[in-house]
N, C-alpha and C positions, 0 to 999 in steps of 0.2 A: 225354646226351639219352635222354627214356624215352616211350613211344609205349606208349600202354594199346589192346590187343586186344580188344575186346567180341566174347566167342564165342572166346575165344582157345582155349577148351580142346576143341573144336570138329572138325571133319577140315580144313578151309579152314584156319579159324585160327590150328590149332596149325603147318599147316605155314607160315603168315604169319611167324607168332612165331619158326618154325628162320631163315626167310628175313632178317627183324630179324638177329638173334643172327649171322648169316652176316655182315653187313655191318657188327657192332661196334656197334649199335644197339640199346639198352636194352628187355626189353618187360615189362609187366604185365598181367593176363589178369584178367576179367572174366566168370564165367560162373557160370550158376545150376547144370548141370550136368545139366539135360532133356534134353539129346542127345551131350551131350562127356563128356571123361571127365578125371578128375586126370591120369591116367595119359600123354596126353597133351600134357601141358606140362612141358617139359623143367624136370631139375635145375638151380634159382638162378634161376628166373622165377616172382614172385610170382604167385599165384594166389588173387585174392578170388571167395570163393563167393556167389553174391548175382544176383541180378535186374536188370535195367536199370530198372524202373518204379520203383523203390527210387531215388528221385533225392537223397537225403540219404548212401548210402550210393557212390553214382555221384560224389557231389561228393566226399567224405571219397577218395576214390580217387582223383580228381586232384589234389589238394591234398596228398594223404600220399606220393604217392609222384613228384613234382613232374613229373609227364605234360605233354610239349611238342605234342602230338599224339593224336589217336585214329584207328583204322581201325578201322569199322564193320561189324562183320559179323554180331553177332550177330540170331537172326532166326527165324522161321519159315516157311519156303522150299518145301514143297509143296502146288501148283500144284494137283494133282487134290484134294488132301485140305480146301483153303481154300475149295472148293462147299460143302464140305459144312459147314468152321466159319469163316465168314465172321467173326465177333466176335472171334475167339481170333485170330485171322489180324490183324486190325485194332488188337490192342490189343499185342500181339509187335511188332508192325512198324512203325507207326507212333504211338500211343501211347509207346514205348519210346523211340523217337528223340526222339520232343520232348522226351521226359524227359533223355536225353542232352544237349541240344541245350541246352537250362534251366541244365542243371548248370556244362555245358562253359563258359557264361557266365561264372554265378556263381566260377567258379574261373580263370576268366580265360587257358582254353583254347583256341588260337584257330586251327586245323589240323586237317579232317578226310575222311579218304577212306572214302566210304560204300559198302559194297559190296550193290550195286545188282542189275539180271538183266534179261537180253534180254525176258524175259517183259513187259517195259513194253510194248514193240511190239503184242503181242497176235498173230493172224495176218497179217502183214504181205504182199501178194501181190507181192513185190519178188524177183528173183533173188538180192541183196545188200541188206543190212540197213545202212545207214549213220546215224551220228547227226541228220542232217537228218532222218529218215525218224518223220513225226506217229505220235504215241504213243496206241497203241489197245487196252490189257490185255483180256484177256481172262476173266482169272480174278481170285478176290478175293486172291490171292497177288500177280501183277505189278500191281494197284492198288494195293496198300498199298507196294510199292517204289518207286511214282510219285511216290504221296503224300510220302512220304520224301524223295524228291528235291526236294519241292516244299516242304516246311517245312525243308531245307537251303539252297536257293534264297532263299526268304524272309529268314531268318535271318540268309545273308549281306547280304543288302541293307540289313536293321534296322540290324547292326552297322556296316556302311560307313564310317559316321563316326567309331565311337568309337575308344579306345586299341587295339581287341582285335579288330580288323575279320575275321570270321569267312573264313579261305581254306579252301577245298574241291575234292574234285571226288567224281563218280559213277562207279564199274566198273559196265561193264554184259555180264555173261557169260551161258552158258545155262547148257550140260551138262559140269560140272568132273569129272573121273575120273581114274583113274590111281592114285599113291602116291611120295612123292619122300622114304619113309623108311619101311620094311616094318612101324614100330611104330604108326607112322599109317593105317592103313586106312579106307576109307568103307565107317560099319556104317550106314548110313540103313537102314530098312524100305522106303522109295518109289522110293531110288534106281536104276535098271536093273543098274549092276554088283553089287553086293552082294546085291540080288534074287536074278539068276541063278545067282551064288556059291552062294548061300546053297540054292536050289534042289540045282542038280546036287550038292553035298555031302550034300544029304539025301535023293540015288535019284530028285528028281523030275523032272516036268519044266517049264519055264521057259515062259513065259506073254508072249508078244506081245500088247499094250494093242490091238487093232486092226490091220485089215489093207486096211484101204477107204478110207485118206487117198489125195489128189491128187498121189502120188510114184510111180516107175519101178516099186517093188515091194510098193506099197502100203501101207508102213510108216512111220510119223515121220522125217523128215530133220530132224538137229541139227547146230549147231557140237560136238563134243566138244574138247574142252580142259584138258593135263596141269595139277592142281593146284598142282607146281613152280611151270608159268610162269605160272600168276592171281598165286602169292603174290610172285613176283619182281614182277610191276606193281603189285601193293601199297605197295611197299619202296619201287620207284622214284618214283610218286606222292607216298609221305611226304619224299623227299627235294627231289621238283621244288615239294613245300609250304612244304620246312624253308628251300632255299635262295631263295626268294622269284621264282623263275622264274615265268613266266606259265603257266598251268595252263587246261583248259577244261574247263566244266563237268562234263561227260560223256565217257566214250569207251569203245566196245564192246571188248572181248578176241573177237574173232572169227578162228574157225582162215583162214575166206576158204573153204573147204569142207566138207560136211557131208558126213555118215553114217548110213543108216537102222538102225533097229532092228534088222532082219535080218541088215544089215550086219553090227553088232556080233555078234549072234550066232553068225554065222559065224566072225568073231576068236577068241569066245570058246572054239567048240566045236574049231578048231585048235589054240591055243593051249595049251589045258588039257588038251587031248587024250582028252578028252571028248564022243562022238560025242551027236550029239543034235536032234530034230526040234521046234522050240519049238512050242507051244501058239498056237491063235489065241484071242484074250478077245476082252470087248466095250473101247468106246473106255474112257478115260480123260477125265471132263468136263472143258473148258479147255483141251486137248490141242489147237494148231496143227497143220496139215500138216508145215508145214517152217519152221523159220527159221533162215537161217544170215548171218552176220555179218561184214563187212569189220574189219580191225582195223589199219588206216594210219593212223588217227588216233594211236591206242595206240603205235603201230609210229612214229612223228615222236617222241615227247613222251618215252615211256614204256619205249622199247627192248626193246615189245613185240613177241613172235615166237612161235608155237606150235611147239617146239620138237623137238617127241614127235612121233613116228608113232602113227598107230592101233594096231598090233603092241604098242609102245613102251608104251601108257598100259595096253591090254588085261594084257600080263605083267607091270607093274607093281601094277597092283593087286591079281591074283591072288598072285601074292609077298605081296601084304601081309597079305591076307584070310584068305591059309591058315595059318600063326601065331597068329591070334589067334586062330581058328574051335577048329583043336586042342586050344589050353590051355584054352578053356572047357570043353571035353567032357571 
C-alpha cells in the first residue's frame, strides 16, 4: 500500500513521510520544491517534482505509482502574508485541491486526509476551541483551508454513490514546532521558531509581532504542537481510512493549552542559553488574540496526544536548526 504526500518534501511532510515508512507504509512525495527541499525525503521514497495545479501530471502519479491514499498538505500556510497576496493564497490552496480532487477521481483514488489549520476559526472568543465551534477565518490563509474542506465535503457527497465513494477527513492544528529528526528542521521565514533561530544566530535581536492583544502578558496565546505527534495523526487517520472505520469529518490536534509569544521566548532564551530582551513590533494582520484547541475528539479516534513538552519542542528544534544553519555558512 502507497500513500502519495503532497508537500511531502516539506518540514510537516517529510516528517508525515518518516511517520508512513515507521508503520511499513509505502509513501510517494509530491512537491514542486517552493518551500521543501530533496533533501528531505528520505532514501527509496519516490519523489515527483512538480506542482499540484499540473492535474495531468497529479493523475500520472497515482496511476504510476498505484497510490491507495493521499494526505494533503501541500499549501501555502502564512497567515500574515495571505493580506497581502490573497490570489497566490487562493490559487495554492484551493485551486490546487480541486485539482487534486479532479485527478484523485479520474484515477480512481478514493482516501484523503487533508491537512487543514485552526485558522478556520478565525478569532474565536471561546476558552476552548472544539469542532462544533462556527467557522469564522479571518485571514485569506484560513479561508482558502475552509474552502478546501468545502470542495472535500462536496466531493464526497458527488461520489456517494459511485464505485469510489470519496472517504476523508480534515486535521485541523495551529502552531506545529519542534523536530522529530535533527535533518528535518522548520526553515519557514514567518515561522516564530526559526525567525528567532535565525535572529539570535545572527547577533540580533528577535522581534515580538505585538504586545496589545487581550492575553495575561499581552502577547499571542497558541496551541504549540510537536510535529512528531501532527504527523503520527496523519498516519493514523490514513489507516482509520484504509481499514474502513467510521471517521469524522474534521478534528482539531489541540495541545488543550496554550503558550504566549513571550512565553516562547523565554524557552528559547533558557534553553539556547541565550540571554535576551525580544523586540516589540507592530501586529501582524489576521493575527487572533488567542486560539487554543481541545483535541478529544482526535484523542477517541486518532490516539491523539501532545506528547512534547514546551522544553521538549523548544530543544528540539534548536537541535535541528543549528546543523543545518552551520553547513550553510
Amino acid at each position: 500500500m502507497t500513500w502519495l504526500v503532497t508537500g511531502g518534501a516539506g518540514y510537516i511532510g517529510a516528517h508525515i513521510v518518516r511517520a508512513l515508512q515507521g508503520e511499513g507504509i509505502g509513501a510517494v512525495v509530491l512537491d514542486d520544491l517552493s518551500s521543501g527541499y530533496a533533501s528531505f525525503v528520505p532514501d527509496g521514497v519516490p519523489l515527483v517534482r512538480g506542482t499540484l495545479l499540473d492535474g495531468h501530471l497529479v493523475e500520472a502519479t497515482l496511476r504510476g505509482h498505484r497510490v491507495a491514499g493521499v494526505i494533503h498538505v501541500a499549501g501555502f500556510k502564512y497567515a500574515g502574508v495571505s493580506v497581502r497576496r490573497p490570489l497566490h493564497t487562493y490559487q495554492q490552496n484551493v485551486e490546487a485541491t480541486r485539482v487534486l480532487l479532479e485527478a484523485m477521481e479520474s484515477a480512481e483514488v478514493d482516501k484523503l486526509v487533508f491537512s487543514s489549520s485552526a485558522a478556520v476559526y478565525g478569532a474565536p472568543d471561546v476558552e476552548l476551541v472544539t469542532e462544533e465551534l462556527p467557522t469564522r477565518p479571518t485571514s485569506p490563509y484560513g479561508e482558502s483551508k475552509l474552502v478546501g474542506e468545502w470542495l472535500i465535503r462536496d466531493q464526497a457527497a458527488a461520489t456517494a454513490g459511485g464505485p469510489f465513494p470519496l472517504r476523508h477527513t480534515s486535521l485541523r492544528y495551529f502552531n506545529v514546532v519542534g523536530s522529530g529528526d535533527p535533518e528535518v528542521p522548520d526553515t519557514s521565514p514567518h515561522n516564530l521558531f526559526p525567525t528567532v533561530f535565525a535572529a539570535l544566530q545572527a547577533g540580533e535581536v528577535p522581534r515580538i509581532n505585538g504586545d496589545d492583544y487581550a492575553t495575561p502578558d499581552g502577547t499571542n496565546v497558541r496551541d504549540y504542537v510537536h510535529v512528531s505527534d501532527v504527523a503520527a495523526a496523519h498516519v493514523a487517520a490514513a489507516h482509520r481510512l484504509s481499514s474502513g472505520e467510521p471517521i469524522e469529518a474534521r478534528y482539531n490536534l489541540g495541545a488543550h493549552n496554550g503558550a504566549s509569544v513571550r512565553e516562547i521566548m523565554q524557552a528559547i532564551a533558557r534553553l539556547t542559553g541565550i540571554d535576551f530582551t525580544p523586540e516589540i513590533g507592530p501586529r501582524r494582520a489576521g493575527d487572533p488574540d488567542r486560539i487554543v484547541a481541545t483535541g478529544a475528539l482526535a484523542a477517541r479516534d486518532l490516539d491523539w496526544a501532545n506528547r512534547h513538552s514546551l522544553d521538549e519542542m523548544v530543544r528540539s528544534a534548536w537541535h535541528a536548526h543549528r546543523p543545518r544553519q552551520e553547513a550553510v555558512r
